[in-house]
N, C-alpha and C positions, 0 to 999 in steps of 0.2 A: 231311514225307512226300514222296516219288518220283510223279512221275505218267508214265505209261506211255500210248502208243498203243495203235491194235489190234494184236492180236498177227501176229507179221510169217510166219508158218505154225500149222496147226490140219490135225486132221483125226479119224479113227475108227479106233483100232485095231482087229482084232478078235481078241479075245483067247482064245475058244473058249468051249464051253457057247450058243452061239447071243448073244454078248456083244459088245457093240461097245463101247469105252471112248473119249468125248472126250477130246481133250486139245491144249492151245495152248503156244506158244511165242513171248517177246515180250521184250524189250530188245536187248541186243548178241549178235548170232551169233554172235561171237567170240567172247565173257564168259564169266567162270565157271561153267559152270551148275551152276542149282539146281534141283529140287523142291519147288513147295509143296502139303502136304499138308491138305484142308479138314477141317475139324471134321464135325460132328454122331453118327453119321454119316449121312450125305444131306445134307449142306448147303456145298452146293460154294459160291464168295465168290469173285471178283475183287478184296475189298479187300486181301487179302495180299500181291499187287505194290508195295503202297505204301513196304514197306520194303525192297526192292532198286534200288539205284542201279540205272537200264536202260542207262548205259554202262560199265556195270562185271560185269552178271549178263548169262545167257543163261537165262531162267524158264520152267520147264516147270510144265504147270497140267494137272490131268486129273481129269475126274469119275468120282469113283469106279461102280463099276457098276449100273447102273439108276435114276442119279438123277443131275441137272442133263441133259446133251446126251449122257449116254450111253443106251443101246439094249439090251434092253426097259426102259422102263422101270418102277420100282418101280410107279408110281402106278395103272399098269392089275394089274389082279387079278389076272389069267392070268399074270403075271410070274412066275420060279418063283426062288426066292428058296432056295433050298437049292444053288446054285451064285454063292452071293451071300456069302462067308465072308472073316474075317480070311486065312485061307490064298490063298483067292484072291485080294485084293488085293495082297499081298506078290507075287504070280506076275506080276500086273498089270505092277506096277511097274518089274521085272526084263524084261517083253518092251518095256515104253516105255524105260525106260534103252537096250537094243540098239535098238530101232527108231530112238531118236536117233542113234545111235551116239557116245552118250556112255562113257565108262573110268570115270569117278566124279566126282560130284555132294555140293553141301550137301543137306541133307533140314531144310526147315522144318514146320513141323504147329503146329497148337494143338487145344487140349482132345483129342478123337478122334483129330484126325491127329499129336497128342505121342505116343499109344501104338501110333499106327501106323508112326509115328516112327522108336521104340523099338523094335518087334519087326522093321519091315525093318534098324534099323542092327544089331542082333542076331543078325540071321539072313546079312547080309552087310557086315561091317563092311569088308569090301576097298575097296568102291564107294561109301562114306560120306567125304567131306573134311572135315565139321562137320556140326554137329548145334544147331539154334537152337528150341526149344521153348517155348511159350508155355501159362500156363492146363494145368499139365502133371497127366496122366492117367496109369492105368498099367490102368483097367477091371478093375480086381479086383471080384470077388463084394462086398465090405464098399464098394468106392465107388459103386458100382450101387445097392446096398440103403442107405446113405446117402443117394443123389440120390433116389431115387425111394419111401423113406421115412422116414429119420433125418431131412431136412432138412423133414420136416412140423411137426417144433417148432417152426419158425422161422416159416413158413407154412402156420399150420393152419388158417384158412378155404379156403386153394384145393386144401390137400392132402384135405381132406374132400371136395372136391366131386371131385379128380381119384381117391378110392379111390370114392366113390359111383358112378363113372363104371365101376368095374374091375366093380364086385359080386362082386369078392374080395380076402381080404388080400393074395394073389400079383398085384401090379399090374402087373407087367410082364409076366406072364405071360397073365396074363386079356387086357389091351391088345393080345399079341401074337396072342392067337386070334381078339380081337374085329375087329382092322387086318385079318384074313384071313376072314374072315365073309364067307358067299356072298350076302348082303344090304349092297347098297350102301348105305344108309341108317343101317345098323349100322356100318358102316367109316368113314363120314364124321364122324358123331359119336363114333365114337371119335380120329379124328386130332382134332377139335377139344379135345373133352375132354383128353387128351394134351398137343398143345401148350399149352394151357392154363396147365397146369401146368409144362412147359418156360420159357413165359415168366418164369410169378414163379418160379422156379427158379435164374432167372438173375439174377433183380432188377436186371431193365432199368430205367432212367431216363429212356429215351426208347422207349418202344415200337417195334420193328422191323416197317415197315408191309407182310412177308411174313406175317405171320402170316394177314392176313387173303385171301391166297391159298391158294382148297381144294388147288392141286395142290405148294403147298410145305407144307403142313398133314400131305397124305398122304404125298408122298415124306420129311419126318424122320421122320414118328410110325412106319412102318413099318418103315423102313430101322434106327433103331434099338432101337424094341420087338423086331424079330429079332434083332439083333448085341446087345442088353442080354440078351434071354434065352438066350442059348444063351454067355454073360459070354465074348460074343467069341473063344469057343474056343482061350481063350488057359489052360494053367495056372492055377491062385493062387497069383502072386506070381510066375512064371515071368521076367519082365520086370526083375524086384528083384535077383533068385539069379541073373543073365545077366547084371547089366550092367559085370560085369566083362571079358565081349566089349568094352566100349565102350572101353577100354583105348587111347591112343594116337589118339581121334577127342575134338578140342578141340570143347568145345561151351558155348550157355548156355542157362539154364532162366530164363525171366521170370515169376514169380508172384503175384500180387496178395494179400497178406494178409487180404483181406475177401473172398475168392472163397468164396463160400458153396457154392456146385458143385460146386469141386471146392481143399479142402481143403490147403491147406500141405502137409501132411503128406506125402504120396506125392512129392512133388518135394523135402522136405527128404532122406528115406530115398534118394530114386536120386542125389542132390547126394553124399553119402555114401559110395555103393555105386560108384559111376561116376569111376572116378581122374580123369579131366582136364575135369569138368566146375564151372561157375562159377553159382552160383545166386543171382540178383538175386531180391531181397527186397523188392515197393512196397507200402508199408506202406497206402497209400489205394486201393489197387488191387484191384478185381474180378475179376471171371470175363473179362470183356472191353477191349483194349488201351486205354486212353486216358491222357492226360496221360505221366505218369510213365511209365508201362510201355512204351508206343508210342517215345518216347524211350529209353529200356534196349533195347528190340527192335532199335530203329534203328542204337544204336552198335554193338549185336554184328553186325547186317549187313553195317555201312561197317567194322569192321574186316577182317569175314572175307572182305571184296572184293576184296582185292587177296592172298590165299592162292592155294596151288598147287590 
């Protein structure tokens, strides 16, 4: 993996809606540039630099809105989160691309940010040079209702404790009124509750010691209890039946065959639907990069380094 300094510019877009959007910039000025896209959603990472060469990329990093160092954020209540949609992040995107004064960029993501990925390179394939996705998502209604109850066969001690938590069969719905509940005490244990189940969810092997941060607890559990319930106002399948836009953008898909989260499946069918894409297969591989997979990530990076 690549180690990276502080980033050599940073600042606040403002993007409208009373929105302010961080975002940094860190390896070569002069390099390729990328985007990397964070997961959750709400759960911005600086570990994603690790795989771009910084004398070969120019790496644009931005929080998406209301969570990490962007403005308001999620985590205060008052937040209004109805100007917090898949639409507007896509809008996000396209005023940081000008603000750089970039012409077009790679687009990296995993899990969240593979189908945020997806619908920015869909909605503007001009401005896309590659496409490198990890832990790939497409947030359809049936992988939603999968994560957050098909996969309670698997985990049905914690999935009983995180439906008990809902006090309804609609859990993600219930979660997303209870995250907005004018009793802060009701809000708090619901992000607990929440990530909870997040955690074994993802069947972690080493515990990520955010979890036991309230204000990273409440910025995912909210941030995507809203964008699960409202299945990211995207179509079903909208992302599937388009990615024939992706036509002529080389890309790869890195996928762990033991990802419990988030299923083979949706990255075999866009492997398929998607003319120029290449889909690595790590048979010991999870929801999250390591060994195998972080090497697969790696070489499509260092190839696509030295692209136009």
């Amino acid at each position: 993996m690549y180690t990276h300094g502080e980033p050599y510019d940073s600042g606040l877009l403002d993007v409208g809606d009373g929105n302010l959007v961080h975002w940094d910039v860190s390896g070569n000025p002069a390099g390729k540039p990328a985007v990397l896209l964070h997961g959750g959603p709400g759960v911005p990472s600086p570990h994603g630099r690790r795989y771009f060469d910084p004398a070969a990329y120019r790496v644009v990093q931005f929080h998406q809105r209301g969570v990490g160092l962007s403005t308001p954020s999620v985590i205060d209540h008052e937040t209004d989160l109805s100007v917090n949609t898949t639409e507007h992040l896509l809008a996000d995107m396209e005023l940081l691309r000008e603000h750089l004064d970039i012409e077009r960029w790679l687009v990296f993501g995993g899990s969240w940010g593979a189908t945020l990925g997806f619908a920015y390179a869909e909605r503007f394939p001009a401005r896309v040079t590659e496409l490198v996705l990890v832990a790939v998502t497409n947030t359809r209604p049936s992988e939603i209702d999968w994560l957050y109850r098909g996969l309670g066969m698997v985990f049905p001690e914690a999935w009983d404790r995180f439906r008990e938590g809902a006090g309804d069969d609609d859990v993600v719905g219930a979660y997303n009124r209870l995250l907005n509940d004018p009793d802060p005490a009701v809000r708090e244990k619901a992000a607990r509750d929440w990530c909870a189940w997040e955690a074994a969810a993802v069947d972690e092997q080493t515990p990520d010691p955010r979890w036991a941060d309230p204000g990273f607890r409440m910025a995912l559990a909210r941030t995507a209890a809203h964008y699960f319930h409202h299945h990211a106002w995207l179509e079903d399948g909208i992302l599937l039946r388009e990615a024939g836009k992706l036509a002529g953008i080389p890309g790869v898909m890195v996928h762990g065959r033991r990802d419990l989260s988030a299923p083979l499946g949706t990255a075999w069918a866009m492997a398929k639907a998607w003319p120029d894409a290449e889909l690595k297969v790590i048979d010991e591989g999870g929801h999250f990069s390591t060994g195998a997979m972080e090497e697969a990530v790696q070489a499509a990076m260092d190839r696509f380094a030295t692209g136009d």
